[in-house]
Each structure stands twice: as C-alpha cells, then as structure tokens.
N, C-alpha and C positions, 0 to 999 in steps of 0.2 A: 504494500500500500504506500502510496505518495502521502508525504507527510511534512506541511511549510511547519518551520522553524520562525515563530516570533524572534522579534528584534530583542525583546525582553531575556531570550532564554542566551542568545547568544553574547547582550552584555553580562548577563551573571558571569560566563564563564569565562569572562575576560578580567572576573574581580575575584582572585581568588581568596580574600579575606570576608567576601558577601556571605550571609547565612546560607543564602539561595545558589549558593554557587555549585554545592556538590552536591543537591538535590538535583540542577541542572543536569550534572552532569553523570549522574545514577540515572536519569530518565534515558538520558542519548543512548549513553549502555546499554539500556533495556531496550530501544525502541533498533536500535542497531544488530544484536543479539536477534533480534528477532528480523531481521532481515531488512527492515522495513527501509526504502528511499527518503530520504531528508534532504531537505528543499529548502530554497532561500528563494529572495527577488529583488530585483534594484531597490525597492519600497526598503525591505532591510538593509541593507547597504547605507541607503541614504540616510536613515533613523539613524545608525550604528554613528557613523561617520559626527553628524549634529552631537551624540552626547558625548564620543569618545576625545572630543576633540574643544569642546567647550568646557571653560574652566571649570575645577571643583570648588570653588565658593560658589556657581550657577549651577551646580547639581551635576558637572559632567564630570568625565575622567581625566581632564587635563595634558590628554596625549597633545606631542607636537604633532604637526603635520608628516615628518619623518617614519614618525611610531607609527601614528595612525595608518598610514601607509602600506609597513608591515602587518598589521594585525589584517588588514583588510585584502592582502595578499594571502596571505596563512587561509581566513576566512574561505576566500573563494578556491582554496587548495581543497578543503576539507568538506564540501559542501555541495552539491549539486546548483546550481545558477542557473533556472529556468530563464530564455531567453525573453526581453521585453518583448513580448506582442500587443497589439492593440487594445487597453482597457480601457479608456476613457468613457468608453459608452457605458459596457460593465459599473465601473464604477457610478455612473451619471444616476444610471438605473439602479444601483443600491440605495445613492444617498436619497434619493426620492422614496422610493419603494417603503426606506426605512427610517422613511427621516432622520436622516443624520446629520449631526452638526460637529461644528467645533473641531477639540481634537481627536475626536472618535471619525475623521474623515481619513484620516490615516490609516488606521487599522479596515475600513470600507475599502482603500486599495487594494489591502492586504486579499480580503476576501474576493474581490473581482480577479485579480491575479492566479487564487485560489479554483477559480470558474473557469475562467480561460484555460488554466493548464491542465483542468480535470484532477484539481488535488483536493480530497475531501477533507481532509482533518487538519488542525495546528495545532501542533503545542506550547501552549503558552501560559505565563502566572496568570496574566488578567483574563479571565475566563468571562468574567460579566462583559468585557467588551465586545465578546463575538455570543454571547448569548443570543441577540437577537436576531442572527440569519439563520434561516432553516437551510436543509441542506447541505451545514457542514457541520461534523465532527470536533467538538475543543477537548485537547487531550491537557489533562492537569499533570505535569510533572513531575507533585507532591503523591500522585497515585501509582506514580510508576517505581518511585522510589524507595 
C-alpha cells in the first residue's frame, strides 16, 4: 500500500531530542517491515524547508541554508518523491467541497496530491487535520508504535 508521509512525521525525525521522535521513527519500522511504499511530495518538501530553516526563537530549526540542503538531499534519498502532477483543481475542489481555510489549506494539498497519485492513507500526529476527507486513510504513528 502507498502511504504519504506528513511533513510532521518527517520533522520529528530530524529532532532527535523531540519526544515524538522515536515514536516516528518505530512507526516507519513498522510500516517499512511491512513492506508498505512511503511517499513524500513537493507540498512536504516545501513545509520541511519553511521550518527547518527559520529561526528557533520563530518555532523552527534554525538550519543554515547549507544544512538544510543536506537534510533535504538525504530526505529525497530515503523516500519515494511522487512527481508534481497537476492538482490545483484537486485541490480547488477540496477546499470548497470542505470548506477549508486558513492553514489547514496546506494539508488540503497534501490530500489532493494524495488523489492524484492514488495514495490512500498518511501518516501523521495531526490526525484531526485530515479527519474531515473521506476516502483517505490517517495512520497514527502512536498506534504503530
């Protein structure tokens, strides 16, 4: 089974001193173990990039643009990178459908990206964020661990 990796799951394990970090990363074990495809998309990339790279007194990680770099090299080493194809509409068509606002319009990419590539499930800590589209699968990583 194809299975997107939140942006969430993959900054945990970029913090190895986060609580959630080796929860993260017993879920991937598990979900890997079991054969299963792990997926990324520009949408993560781009999330990753804004917090890895904005200061820690603004909530990020403080990477230079050098680190960041690397990590996002590594990243797409480890990861399957479904190619951009056309969501805009997708998307156009969730945030209506489900009224969506604000910053929950990001994770609405997430899901249309999700549609286009035919990948049912994510797993991710914020689970109330994809509660509300039917049709896909939210894998908690706290269950797999």
């Amino acid at each position: 089974m194809a299975i997107l990796i939140d942006t969430n799951i993959l900054l945990r394990l970029l913090q190895p001193h986060h609580p959630h970090c080796q929860i993260a990363e017993r879920a991937i074990d598990a979900l890997r173990a079991r054969n299963e495809i792990l997926n990324i998309v520009s949408q993560n990339i781009i999330e990753l990039w804004a917090v890895v790279t904005r200061p820690v007194v603004h909530n990020g990680l403080g990477l230079t643009v050098e680190e960041a770099t690397k990590e996002l090299e590594q990243i797409k080493r480890l990861w399957v990178l479904v190619p951009d194809l056309p969501l805009f509409e997708e998307w156009e068509h969730l945030v209506k459908t489900y009224r969506v606002s604000g910053k929950n319009t990001h994770d609405a990419r997430l899901v249309a990206a999700m549609h286009v590539h035919g990948i049912s499930s994510i797993l991710t800590f914020n689970r109330t964020d994809f509660d509300r589209y039917t049709g896909i699968t939210v894998i908690d990583p706290m269950a797999l661990s």
